[in-house]
C-alpha positions as a Markdown table, in Angstrom:
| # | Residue | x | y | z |
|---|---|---|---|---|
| 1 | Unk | -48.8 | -41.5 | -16.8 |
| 2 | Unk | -51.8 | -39.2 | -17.0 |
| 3 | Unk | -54.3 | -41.9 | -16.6 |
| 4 | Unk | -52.4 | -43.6 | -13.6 |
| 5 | Unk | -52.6 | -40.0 | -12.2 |
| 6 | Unk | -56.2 | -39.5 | -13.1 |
| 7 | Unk | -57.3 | -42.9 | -11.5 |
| 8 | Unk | -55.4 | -41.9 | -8.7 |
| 9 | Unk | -57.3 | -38.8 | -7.9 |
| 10 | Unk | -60.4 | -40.4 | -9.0 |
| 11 | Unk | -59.9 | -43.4 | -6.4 |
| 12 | Unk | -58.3 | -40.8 | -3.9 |
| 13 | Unk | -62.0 | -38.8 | -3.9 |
| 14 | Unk | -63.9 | -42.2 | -4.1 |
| 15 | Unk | -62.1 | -42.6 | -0.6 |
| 16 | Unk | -62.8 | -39.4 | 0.7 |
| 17 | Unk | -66.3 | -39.3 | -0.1 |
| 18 | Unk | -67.4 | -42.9 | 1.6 |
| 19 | Unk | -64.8 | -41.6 | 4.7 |
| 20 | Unk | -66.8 | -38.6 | 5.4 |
| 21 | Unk | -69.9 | -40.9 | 4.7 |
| 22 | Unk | -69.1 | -43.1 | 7.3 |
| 23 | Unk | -67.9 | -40.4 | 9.4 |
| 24 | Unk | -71.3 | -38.6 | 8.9 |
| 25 | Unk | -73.3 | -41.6 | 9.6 |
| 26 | Unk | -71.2 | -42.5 | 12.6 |
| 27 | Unk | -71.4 | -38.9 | 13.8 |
| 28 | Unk | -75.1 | -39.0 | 13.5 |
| 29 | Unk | -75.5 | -41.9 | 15.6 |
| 30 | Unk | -73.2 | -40.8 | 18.2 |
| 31 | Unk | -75.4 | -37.4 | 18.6 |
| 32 | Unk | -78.4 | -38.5 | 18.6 |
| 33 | Unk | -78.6 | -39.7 | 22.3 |
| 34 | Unk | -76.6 | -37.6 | 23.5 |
| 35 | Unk | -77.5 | -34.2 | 25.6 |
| 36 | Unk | -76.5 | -31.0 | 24.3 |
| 37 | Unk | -74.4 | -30.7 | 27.3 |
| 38 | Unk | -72.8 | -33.7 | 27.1 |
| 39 | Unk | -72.0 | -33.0 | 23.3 |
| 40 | Unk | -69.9 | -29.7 | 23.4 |
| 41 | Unk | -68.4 | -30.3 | 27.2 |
| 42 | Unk | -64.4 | -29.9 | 26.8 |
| 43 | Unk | -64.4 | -29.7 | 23.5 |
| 44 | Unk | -62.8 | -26.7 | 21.1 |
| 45 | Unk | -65.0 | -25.8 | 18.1 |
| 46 | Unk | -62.9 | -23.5 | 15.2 |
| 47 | Unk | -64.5 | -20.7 | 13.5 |
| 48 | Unk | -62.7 | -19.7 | 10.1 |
| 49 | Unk | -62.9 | -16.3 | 9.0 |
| 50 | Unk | -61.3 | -15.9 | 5.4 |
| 51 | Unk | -60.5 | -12.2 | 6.6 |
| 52 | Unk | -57.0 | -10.9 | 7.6 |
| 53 | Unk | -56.3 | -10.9 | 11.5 |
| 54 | Unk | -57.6 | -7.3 | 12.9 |
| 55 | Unk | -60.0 | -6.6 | 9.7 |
| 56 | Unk | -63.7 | -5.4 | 10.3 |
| 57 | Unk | -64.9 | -8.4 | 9.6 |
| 58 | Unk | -62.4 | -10.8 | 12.2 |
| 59 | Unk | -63.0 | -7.7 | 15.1 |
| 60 | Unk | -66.9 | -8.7 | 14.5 |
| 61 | Unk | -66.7 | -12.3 | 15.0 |
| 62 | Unk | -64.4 | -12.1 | 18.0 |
| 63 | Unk | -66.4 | -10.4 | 19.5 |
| 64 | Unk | -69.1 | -12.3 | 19.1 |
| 65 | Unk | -67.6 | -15.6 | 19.8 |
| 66 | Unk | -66.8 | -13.7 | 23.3 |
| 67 | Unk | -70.3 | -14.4 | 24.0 |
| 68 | Unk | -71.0 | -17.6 | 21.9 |
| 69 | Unk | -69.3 | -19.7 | 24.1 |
| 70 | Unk | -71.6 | -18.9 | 26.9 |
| 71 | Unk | -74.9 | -20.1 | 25.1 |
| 72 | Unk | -73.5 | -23.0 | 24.0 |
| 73 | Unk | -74.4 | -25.8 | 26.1 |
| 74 | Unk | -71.4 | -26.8 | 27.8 |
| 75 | Unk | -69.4 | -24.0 | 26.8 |
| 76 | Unk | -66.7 | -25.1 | 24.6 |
| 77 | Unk | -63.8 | -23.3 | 23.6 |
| 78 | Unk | -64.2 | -21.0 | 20.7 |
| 79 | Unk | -61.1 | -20.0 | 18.6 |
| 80 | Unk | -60.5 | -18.1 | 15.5 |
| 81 | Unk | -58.5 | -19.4 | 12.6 |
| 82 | Unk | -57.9 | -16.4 | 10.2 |
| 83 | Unk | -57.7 | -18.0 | 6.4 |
| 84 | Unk | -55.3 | -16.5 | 3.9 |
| 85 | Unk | -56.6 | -16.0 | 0.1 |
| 86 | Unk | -60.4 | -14.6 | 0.8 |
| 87 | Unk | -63.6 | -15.5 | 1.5 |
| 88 | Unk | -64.1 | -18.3 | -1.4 |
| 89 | Unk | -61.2 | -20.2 | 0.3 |
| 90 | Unk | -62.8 | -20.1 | 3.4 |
| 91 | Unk | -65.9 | -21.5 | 2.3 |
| 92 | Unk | -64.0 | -24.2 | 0.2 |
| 93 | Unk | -62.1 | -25.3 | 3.4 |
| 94 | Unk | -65.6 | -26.1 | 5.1 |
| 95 | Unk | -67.1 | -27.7 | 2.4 |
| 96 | Unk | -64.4 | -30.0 | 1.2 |
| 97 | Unk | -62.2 | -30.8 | 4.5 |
| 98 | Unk | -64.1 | -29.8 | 7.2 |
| 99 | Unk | -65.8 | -33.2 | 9.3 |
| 100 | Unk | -69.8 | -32.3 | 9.9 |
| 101 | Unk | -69.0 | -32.6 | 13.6 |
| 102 | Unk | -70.2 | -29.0 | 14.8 |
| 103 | Unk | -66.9 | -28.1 | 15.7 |
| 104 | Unk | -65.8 | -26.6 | 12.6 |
| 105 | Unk | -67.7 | -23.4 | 10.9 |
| 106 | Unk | -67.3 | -20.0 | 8.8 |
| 107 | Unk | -68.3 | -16.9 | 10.2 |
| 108 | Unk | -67.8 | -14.4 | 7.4 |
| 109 | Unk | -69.5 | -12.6 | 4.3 |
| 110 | Unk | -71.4 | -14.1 | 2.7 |
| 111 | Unk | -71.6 | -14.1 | -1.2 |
| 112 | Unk | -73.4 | -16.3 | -3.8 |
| 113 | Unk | -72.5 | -14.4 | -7.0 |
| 114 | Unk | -69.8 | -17.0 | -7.7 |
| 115 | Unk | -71.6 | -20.1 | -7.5 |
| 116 | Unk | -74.8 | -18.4 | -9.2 |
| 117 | Unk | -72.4 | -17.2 | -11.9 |
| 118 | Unk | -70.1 | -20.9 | -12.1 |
| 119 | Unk | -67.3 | -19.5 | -10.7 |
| 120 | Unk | -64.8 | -22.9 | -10.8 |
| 121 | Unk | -62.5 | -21.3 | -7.6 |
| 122 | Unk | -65.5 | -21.5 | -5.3 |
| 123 | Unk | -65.9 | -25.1 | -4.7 |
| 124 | Unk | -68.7 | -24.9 | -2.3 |
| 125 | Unk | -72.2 | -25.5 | -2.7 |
| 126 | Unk | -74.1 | -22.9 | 0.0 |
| 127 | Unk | -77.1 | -25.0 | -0.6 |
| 128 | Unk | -76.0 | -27.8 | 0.8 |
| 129 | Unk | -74.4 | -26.0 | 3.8 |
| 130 | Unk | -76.4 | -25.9 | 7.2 |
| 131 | Unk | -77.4 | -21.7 | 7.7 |
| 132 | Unk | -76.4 | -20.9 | 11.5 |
| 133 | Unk | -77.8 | -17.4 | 11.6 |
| 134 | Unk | -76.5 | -14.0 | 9.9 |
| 135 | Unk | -75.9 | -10.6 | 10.9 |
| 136 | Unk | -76.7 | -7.5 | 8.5 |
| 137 | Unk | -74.6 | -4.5 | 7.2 |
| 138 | Unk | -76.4 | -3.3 | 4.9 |
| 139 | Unk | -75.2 | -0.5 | 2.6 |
| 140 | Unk | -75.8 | 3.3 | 0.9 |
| 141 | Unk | -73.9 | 5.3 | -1.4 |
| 142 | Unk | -72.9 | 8.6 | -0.6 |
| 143 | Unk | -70.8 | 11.6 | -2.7 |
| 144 | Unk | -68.6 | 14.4 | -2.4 |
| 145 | Unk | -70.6 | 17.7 | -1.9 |
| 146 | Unk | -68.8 | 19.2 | -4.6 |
| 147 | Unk | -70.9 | 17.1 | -6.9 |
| 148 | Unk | -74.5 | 16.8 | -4.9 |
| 149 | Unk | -74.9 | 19.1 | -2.2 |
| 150 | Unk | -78.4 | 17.9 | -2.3 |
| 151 | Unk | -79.2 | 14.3 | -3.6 |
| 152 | Unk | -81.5 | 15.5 | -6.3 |
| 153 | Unk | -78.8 | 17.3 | -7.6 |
| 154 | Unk | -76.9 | 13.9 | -8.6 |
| 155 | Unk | -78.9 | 13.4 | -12.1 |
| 156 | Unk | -77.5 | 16.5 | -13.0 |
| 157 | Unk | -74.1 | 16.0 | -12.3 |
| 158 | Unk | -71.6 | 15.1 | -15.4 |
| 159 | Unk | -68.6 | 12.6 | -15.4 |
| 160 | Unk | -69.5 | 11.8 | -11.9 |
| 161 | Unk | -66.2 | 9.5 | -10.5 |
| 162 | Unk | -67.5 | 6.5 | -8.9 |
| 163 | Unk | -64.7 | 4.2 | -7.1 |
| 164 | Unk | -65.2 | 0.5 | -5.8 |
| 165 | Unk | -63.3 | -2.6 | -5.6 |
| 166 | Unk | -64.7 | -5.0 | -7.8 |
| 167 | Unk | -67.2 | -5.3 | -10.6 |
| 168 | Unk | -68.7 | -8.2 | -8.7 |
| 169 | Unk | -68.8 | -6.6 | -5.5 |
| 170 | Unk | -71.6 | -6.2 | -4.2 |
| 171 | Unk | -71.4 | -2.7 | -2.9 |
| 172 | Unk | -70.2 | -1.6 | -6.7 |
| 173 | Unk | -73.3 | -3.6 | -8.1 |
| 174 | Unk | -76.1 | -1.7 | -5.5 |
| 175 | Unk | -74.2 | 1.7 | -6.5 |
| 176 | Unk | -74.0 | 1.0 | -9.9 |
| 177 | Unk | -77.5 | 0.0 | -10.6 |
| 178 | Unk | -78.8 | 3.1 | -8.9 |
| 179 | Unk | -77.0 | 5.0 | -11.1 |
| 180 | Unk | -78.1 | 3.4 | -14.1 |
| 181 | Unk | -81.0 | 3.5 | -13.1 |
| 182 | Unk | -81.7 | 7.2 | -12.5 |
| 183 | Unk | -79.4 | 7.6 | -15.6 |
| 184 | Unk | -76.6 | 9.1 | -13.7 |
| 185 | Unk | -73.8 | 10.4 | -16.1 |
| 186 | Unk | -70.6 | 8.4 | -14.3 |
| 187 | Unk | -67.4 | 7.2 | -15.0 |
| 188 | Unk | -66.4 | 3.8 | -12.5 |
| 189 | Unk | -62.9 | 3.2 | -11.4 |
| 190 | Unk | -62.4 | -0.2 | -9.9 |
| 191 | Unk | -59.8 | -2.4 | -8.2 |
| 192 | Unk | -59.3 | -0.5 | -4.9 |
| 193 | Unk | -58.4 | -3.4 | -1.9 |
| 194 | Unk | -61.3 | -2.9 | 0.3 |
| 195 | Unk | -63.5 | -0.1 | 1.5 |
| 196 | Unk | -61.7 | 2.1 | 3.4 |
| 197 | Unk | -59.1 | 2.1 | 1.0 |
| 198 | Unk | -62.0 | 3.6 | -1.5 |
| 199 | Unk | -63.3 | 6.1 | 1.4 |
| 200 | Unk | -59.7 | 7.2 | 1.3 |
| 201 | Unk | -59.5 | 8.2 | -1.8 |
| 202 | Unk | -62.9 | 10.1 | -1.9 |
| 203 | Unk | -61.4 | 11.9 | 0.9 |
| 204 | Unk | -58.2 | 12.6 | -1.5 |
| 205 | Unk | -60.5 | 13.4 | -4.2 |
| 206 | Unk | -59.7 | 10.7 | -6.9 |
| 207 | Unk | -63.0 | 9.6 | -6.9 |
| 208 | Unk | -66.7 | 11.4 | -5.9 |
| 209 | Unk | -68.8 | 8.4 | -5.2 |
| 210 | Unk | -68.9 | 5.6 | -2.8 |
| 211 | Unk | -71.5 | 2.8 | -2.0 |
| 212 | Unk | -70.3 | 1.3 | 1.6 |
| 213 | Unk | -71.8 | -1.3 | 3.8 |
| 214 | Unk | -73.1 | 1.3 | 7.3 |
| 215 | Unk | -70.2 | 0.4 | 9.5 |
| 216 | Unk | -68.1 | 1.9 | 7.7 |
| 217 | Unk | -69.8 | 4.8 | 6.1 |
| 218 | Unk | -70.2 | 5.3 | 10.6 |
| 219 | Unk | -66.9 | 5.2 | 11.6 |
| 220 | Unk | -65.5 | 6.9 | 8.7 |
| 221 | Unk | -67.6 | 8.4 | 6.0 |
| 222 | Unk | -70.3 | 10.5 | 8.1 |
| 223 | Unk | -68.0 | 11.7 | 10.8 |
| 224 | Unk | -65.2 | 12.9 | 8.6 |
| 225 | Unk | -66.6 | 14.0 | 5.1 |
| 226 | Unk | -70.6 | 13.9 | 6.0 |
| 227 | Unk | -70.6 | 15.7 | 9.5 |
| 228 | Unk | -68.1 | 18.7 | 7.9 |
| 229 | Unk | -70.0 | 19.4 | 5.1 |
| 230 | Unk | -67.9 | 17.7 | 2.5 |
| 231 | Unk | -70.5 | 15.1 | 1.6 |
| 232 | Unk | -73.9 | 13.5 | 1.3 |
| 233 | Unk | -75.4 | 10.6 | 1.7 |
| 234 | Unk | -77.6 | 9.3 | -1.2 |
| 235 | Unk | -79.8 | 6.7 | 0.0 |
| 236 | Unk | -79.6 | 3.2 | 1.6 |
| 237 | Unk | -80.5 | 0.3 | -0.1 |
| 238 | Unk | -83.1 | -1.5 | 2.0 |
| 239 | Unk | -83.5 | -5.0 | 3.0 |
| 240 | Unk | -86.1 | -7.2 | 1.1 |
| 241 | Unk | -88.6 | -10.0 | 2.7 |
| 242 | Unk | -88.3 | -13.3 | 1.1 |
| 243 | Unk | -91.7 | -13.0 | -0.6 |
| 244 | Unk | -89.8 | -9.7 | -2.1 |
| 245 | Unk | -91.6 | -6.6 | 0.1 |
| 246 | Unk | -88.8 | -3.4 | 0.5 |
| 247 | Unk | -88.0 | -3.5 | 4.8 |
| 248 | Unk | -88.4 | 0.1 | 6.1 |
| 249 | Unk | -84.8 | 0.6 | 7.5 |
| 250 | Unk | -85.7 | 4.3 | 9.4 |
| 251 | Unk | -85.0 | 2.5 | 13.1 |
| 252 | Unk | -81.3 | 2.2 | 11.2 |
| 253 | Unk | -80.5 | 4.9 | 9.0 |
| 254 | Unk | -82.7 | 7.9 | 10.6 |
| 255 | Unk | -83.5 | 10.5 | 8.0 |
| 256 | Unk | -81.3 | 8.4 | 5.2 |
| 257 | Unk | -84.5 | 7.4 | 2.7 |
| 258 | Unk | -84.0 | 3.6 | 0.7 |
| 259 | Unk | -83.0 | 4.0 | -3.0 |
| 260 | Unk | -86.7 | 3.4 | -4.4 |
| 261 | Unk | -88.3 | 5.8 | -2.1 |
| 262 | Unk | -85.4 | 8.6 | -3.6 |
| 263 | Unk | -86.4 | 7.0 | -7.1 |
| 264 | Unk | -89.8 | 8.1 | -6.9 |
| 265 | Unk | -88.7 | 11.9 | -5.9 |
| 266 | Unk | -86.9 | 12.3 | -8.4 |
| 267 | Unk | -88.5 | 10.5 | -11.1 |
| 268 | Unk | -92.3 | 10.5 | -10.1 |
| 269 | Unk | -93.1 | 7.1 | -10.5 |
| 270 | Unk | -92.1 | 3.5 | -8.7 |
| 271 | Unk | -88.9 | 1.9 | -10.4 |
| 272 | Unk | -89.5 | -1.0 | -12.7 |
| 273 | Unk | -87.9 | -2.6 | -15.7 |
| 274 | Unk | -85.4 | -5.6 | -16.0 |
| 275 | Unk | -82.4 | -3.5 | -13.9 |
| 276 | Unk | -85.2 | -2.9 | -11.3 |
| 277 | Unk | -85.7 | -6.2 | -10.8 |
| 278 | Unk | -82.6 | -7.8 | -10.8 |
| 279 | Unk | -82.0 | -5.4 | -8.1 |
| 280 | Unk | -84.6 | -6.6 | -5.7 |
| 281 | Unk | -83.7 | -10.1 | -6.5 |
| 282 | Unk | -80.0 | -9.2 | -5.5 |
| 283 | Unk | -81.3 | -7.1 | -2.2 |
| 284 | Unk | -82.3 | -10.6 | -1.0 |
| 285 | Unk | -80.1 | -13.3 | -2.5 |
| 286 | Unk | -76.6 | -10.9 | -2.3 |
| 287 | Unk | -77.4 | -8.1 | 0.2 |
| 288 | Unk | -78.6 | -9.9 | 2.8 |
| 289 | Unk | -76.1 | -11.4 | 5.1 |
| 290 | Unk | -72.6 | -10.1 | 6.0 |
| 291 | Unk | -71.6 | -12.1 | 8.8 |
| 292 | Unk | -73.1 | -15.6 | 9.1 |
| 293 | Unk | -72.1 | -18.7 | 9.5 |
| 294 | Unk | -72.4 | -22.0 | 8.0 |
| 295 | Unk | -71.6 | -25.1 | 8.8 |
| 296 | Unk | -70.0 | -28.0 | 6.7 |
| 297 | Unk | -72.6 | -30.6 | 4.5 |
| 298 | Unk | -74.2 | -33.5 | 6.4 |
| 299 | Unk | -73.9 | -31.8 | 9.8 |
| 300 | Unk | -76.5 | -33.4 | 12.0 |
| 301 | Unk | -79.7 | -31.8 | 12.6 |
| 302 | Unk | -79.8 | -32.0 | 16.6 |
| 303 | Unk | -76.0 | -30.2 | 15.9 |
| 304 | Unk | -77.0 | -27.5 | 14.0 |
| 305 | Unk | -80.1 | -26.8 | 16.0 |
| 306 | Unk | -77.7 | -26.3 | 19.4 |
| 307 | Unk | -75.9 | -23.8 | 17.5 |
| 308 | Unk | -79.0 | -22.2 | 15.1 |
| 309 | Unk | -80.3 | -21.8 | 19.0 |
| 310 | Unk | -77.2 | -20.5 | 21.0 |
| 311 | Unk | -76.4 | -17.8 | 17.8 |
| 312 | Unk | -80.4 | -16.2 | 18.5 |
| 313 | Unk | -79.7 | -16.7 | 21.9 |
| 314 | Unk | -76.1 | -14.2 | 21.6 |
| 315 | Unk | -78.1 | -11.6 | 19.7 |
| 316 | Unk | -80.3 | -11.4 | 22.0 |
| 317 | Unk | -78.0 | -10.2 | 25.1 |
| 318 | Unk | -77.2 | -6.6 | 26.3 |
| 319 | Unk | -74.0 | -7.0 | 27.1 |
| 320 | Unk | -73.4 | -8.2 | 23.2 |
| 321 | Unk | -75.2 | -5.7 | 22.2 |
| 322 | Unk | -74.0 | -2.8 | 24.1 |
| 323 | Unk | -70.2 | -4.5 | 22.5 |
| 324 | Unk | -71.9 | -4.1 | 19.2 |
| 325 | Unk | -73.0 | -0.6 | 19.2 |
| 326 | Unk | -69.9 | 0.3 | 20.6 |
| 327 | Unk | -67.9 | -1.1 | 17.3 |
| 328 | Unk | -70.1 | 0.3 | 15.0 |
| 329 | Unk | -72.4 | 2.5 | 16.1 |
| 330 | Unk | -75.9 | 0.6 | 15.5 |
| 331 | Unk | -77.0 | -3.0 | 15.6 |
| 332 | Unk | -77.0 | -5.1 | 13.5 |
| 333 | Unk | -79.9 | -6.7 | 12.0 |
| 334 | Unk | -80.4 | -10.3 | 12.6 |
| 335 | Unk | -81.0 | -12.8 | 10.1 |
| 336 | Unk | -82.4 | -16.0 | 11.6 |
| 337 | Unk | -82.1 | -19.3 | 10.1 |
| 338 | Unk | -85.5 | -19.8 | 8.6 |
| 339 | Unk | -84.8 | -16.2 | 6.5 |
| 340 | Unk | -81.3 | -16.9 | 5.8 |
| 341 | Unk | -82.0 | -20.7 | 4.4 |
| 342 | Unk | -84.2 | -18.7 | 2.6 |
| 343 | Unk | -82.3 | -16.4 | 0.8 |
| 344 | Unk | -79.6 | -19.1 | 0.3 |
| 345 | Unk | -82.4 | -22.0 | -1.4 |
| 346 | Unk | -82.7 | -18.2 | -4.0 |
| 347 | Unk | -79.0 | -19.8 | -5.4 |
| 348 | Unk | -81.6 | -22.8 | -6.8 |
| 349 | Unk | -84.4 | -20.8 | -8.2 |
| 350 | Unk | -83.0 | -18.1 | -10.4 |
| 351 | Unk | -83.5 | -17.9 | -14.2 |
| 352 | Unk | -80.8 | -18.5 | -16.3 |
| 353 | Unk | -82.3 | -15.6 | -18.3 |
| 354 | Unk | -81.2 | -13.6 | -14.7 |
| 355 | Unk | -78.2 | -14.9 | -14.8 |
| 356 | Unk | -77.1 | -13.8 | -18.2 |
| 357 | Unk | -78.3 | -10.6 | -17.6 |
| 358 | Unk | -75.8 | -10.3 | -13.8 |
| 359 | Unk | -73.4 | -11.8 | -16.0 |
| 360 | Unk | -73.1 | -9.3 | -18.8 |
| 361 | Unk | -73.9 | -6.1 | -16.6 |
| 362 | Unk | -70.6 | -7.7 | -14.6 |
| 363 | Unk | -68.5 | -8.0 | -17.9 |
| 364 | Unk | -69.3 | -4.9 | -19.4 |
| 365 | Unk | -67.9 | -2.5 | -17.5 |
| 366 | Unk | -64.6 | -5.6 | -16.9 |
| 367 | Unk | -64.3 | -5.3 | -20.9 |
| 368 | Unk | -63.5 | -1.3 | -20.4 |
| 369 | Unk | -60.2 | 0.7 | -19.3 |
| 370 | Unk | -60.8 | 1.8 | -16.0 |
């Protein structure tokens, strides 16, 4: 019986596999004539988001789809289709059932840690997924003032409570390795369900320490524990060019200094060492794009370049950006497609040696008792 099953499944994904070839090759023939116009007129492209209906992240998207449609030669209709079960389900959708068609894309986080790490629930392959373009949020880590009124104070501090969601997560990673590095004496609690949820309990007291991506350290932290005196931000942790140079993030965070630039007050000297640099690597393959969109494998290149095109074109407009600044508070920076294919070709180039050493800082503090 199990073999009869297993030939099944086998001769089931045989199927698949020459469908969506056909499909793709059919696809590509049909596009390649055709005007841009003609391509997208009356037609309704989805965009998944594997974020819950009225989240941060689905508010951002709509928002920007508002003004997507627009650009897009055409103008097709643009709906939402909010995914249950997270952003690895999302992704998987695309990549396994999704037609390369153009009228089917994610628009979400996104995070390579999984595939880099052989997660078997995240059955997509980023690599081989067309990179639309990619907005920023990038992060800093704050604390209660009862622990740091001034940041330099935070190497002194003992048992210092630092609360995240996941060990994985890439906010808990960019806090946690600041820490270490400096040699912070801290305790980490993870496991709350999302950021606010951890700004909440800071503002309870459970925990002391926070690293948050900048919308909602905006809307939440600086104007109700920063603003009154009750805490201070740390440092940011900076964007990094694909050839590995620090960006200077002052247009974004004002008087906020980067994590390496506090490093050096504090310690006298540039960071280095293994941690160090599996930080940078991380700043550019993890931290670099929190809302983008890809598209599903074998999507043809004339398709892609419509919507690579339209996306610049969106971030480019006042009105969006006016919408954007309005939400939360800045702009975000832009990650364009060359950048972004970029940072996602880093999945193919790491060392296993880097690897192992993401892996075990993950597991060691998932062995402990939080």
């Amino acid at each position: 019986m199990y073999r009869k099953i297993a030939m099944s499944r086998a001769s089931a994904a045989a199927a698949a596999a020459i469908a969506a070839a056909v499909a793709g090759l059919a696809l590509s023939g049909a596009t390649s004539g055709v005007s841009a116009a003609d391509y997208y007129e009356g037609k309704t492209v989805t965009v998944i988001i594997g974020r819950p209906a009225g989240s941060g992240n689905d508010l951002a998207v709509r928002s920007f789809m508002n003004y997507w449609t627009n650009y897009i030669p055409g103008k097709p209709t643009m709906i939402a289709k909010n995914v249950a079960g997270g952003g690895k389900v999302a992704f998987n959708q695309i990549y396994e059932r999704s037609a390369p068609d153009g009228l089917t894309l994610v628009f979400q986080p996104y995070d390579p840690i999984p595939q880099i790490l052989g997660d078997k629930g995240l059955k997509a392959d980023f690599t081989k997924m067309p990179f639309v373009g990619g907005l920023q949020n990038p992060s800093l880590t704050y604390v209660s003032a009862e622990v740091a009124k001034k940041r330099e104070d935070i190497v002194k501090a003992k048992g210092v409570l630092y609360g995240g969601q996941r060990p994985h997560n890439r906010f808990d990673l960019f806090g946690r390795m600041g820490f270490d590095m400096l040699g912070v004496d801290y305790r980490y609690s993870t496991g709350f369900p999302g950021s606010v949820k951890v700004f909440q309990a800071l503002q309870r007291g459970e925990i002391q320490v926070q690293t948050v991506g900048y919308n909602v350290y905006q809307r939440h932290a600086a104007p109700k524990m920063v603003e009154t005196g009750k805490a201070t931000p740390l440092w940011y942790h900076p964007s990094v060019t694909l050839d590995g140079k620090f960006v200077d993030m002052k247009g974004t965070f004002g008087d906020i200094p980067s994590f390496p630039t506090v490093y050096k007050q504090i310690k006298g000297s540039e960071p280095s060492g293994e941690l160090f640099e599996l930080y940078k690597w991380m700043l550019a393959a993890v931290n670099g794009m929190s809302y983008s969109v890809f598209l599903p494998p074998k999507t043809p290149d004339n398709v892609v370049g419509i919507l690579r095109t339209s996306f610049d074109k969106v971030t480019k407009d006042p009105g969006y950006l006016a919408d954007e600044r309005k939400m939360f508070d800045f702009n975000l920076p832009v990650i364009d497609a060359k950048t972004g294919s970029g940072f996602v070709n880093m999945i193919n180039t790491v060392s296993q040696e880097r690897v192992k050493f993401l892996a075990t800082y993950i597991d060691k503090v998932k062995e402990k008792k939080q």
